[in-house]
C-alpha positions, -999 to +999 in steps of 0.1 A: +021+130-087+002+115-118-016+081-112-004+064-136+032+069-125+022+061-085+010+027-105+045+021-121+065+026-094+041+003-073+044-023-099+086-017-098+084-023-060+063-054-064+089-072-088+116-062-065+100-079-039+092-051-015+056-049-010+036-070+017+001-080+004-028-088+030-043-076+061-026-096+087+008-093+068+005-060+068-008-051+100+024-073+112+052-059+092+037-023+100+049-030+137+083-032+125+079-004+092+096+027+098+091+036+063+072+031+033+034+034+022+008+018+030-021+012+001-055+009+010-081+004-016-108+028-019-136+007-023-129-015+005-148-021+037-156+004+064-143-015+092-108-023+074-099+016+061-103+022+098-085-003+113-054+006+086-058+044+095-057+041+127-023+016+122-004+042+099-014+072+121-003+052+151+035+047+133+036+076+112+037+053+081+021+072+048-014+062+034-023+060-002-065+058-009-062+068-042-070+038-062-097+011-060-095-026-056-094-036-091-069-009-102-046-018-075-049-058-086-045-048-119-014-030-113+004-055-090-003-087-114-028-101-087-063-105-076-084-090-052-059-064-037-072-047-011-044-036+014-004-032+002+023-021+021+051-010+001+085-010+023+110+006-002+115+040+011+138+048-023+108+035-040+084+053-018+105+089-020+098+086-056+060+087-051+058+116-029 
């Protein structure tokens, strides 16, 4: 799927109120996910892609690594954005 779209409909889920920002949140809510995609910025740190992997592989939740830090910020209205869980499986079924 284009970029640009994957973008939009993150944005869509992030005024709908269905996206988790943060490491710890997500980490969390990913105990509970049984659906959804996680977002994982390119450009961040070694330690933290692996730790995320190794989360979504454990509960079969999709990961996104398409997009760096500031695109993902810029997308989502916010700063610094470095992990996302979106938890809209309509939502995510639309960005497959």
């Amino acid at each position: 799927m284009e970029k640009n779209r994957i973008l939009g409909y993150l944005g869509l889920a992030h005024r709908k109120g269905s996206v988790v920002f943060g490491t710890e949140k997500v980490l969390k809510n990913l105990e509970n996910a049984h659906q959804g995609i996680v977002f994982i910025a390119s450009d961040s740190g070694r330690n933290l892609q692996k730790k995320i992997r190794d989360k979504t592989k454990h509960h079969q939740i999709r990961l996104n690594d398409l997009f760096d830090s500031h695109t993902l910020s810029q997308s989502l209205g916010r700063n610094n954005i470095k992990v996302c869980l979106l938890n809209d499986e309509a939502i995510a079924r639309q960005i497959e």
